[in-house]
N, C-alpha and C positions, 0 to 999 in steps of 0.2 A: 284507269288501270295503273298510271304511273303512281298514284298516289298511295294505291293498295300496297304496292312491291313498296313504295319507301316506309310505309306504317310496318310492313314485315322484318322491313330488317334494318327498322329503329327496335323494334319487339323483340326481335331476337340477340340486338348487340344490347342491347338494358338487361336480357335476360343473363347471357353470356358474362357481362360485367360484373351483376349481382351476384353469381355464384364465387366468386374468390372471396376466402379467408384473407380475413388480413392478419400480416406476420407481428405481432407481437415481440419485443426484444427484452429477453428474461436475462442477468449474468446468469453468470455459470455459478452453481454453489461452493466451487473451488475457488474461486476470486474474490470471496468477500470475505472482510475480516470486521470481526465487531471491538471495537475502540473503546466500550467500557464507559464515555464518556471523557477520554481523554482527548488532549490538545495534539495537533498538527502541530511539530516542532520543525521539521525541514523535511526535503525530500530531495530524490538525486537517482541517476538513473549510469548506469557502465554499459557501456556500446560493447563491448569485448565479452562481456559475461551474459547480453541480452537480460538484464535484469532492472528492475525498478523499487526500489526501496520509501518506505514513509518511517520517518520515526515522530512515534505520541509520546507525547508525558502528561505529568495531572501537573498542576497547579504549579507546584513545587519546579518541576521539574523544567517547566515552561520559564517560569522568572530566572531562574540559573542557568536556562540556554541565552537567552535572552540578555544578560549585565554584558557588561564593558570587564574585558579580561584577557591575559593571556592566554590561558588554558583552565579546562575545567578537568580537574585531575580527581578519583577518587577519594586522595588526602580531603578536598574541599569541598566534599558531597555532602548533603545535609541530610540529617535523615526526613522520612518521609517520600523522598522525591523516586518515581517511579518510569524507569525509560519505555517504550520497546518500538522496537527495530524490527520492522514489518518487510518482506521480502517477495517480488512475486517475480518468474520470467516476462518478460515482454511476447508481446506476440500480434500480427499485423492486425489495425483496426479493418475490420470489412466492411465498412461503410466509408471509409475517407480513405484515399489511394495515398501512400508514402507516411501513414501514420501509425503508431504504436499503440495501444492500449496492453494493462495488463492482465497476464494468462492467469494459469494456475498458482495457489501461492507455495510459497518455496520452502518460508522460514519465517520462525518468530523469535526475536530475541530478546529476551527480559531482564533489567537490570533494577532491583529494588534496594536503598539504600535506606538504611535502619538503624536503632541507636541501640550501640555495643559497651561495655561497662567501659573498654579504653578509648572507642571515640568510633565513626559510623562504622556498619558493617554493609559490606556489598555482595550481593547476593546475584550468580550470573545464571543463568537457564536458558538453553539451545532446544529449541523447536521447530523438527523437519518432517512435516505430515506427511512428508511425500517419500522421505529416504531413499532421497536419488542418489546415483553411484557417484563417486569424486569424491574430493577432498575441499574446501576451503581455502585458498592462499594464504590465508591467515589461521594458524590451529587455537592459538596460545588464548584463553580465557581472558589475560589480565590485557591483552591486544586488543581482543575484541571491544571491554570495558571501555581501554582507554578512546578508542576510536568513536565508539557511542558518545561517551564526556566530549568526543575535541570538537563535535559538532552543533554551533550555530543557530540559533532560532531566524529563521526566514522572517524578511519583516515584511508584511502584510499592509497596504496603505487602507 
């Protein structure tokens, strides 16, 4: 008799076990952004703004983050060389307690530098799928530029 009751409810906890789905973890299609095939140039994250940024470039743009320099200033942009400045809010990972992953994305910013009959032309494009209310700290176009340029190539071992 004992052995009946424990074959029932082995039978019934296999049966009970075997009914859950298992959860799947999809992003979200607000969180991805497609790279086109460009490089990781750095990334960097503002606790104040809850936000997280990646900025790509191609080829070009990667060796010119990357040299020994003071500054990388529009004047010394070559043409060819393509930024962008990737933008998303932060938002708490739900599988790891005290950690961040990134939410919806925010903005894109584009900087493409091209050859002009008196020497490169820089070309700036502001991208905000979402058109949230505020404003920027920073308004000025030739700000944002130079901010994109002052930035570093991450070095990678």
């Amino acid at each position: 008799m004992k052995s009946l009751i424990l074959i029932l409810i082995s039978v019934a906890a296999l049966t009970l076990t075997g009914c859950q789905e298992q959860r799947k973890l999809v992003p979200a299609p607000e969180t991805i952004f497609d790279d086109h095939g460009l490089h990781v140039i750095t990334s960097f994250h503002n606790d104040r703004t809850r936000t997280i940024s990646v900025l790509y470039g191609n080829d070009d743009a990667l060796a010119h983050a990357g040299k020994e320099r003071n500054a990388h200033t529009p004047g010394a942009a070559a043409p060819g060389e393509v930024f962008k400045l990737v933008t998303w809010d932060l938002k708490e990972n739900p599988l790891w307690f005290g950690s961040d992953i990134n939410g919806g994305l925010q903005s894109v910013e584009t900087v493409v530098v091209s050859a002009g009959e008196s020497g490169p032309v820089v070309d700036y494009t502001f991208e905000n799928p979402v058109q949230k209310n505020g404003k920027s700290a920073v308004s000025s176009d030739a700000e944002r530029i130079s901010f994109i340029f002052a930035q570093r190539a991450s070095v990678f071992p």
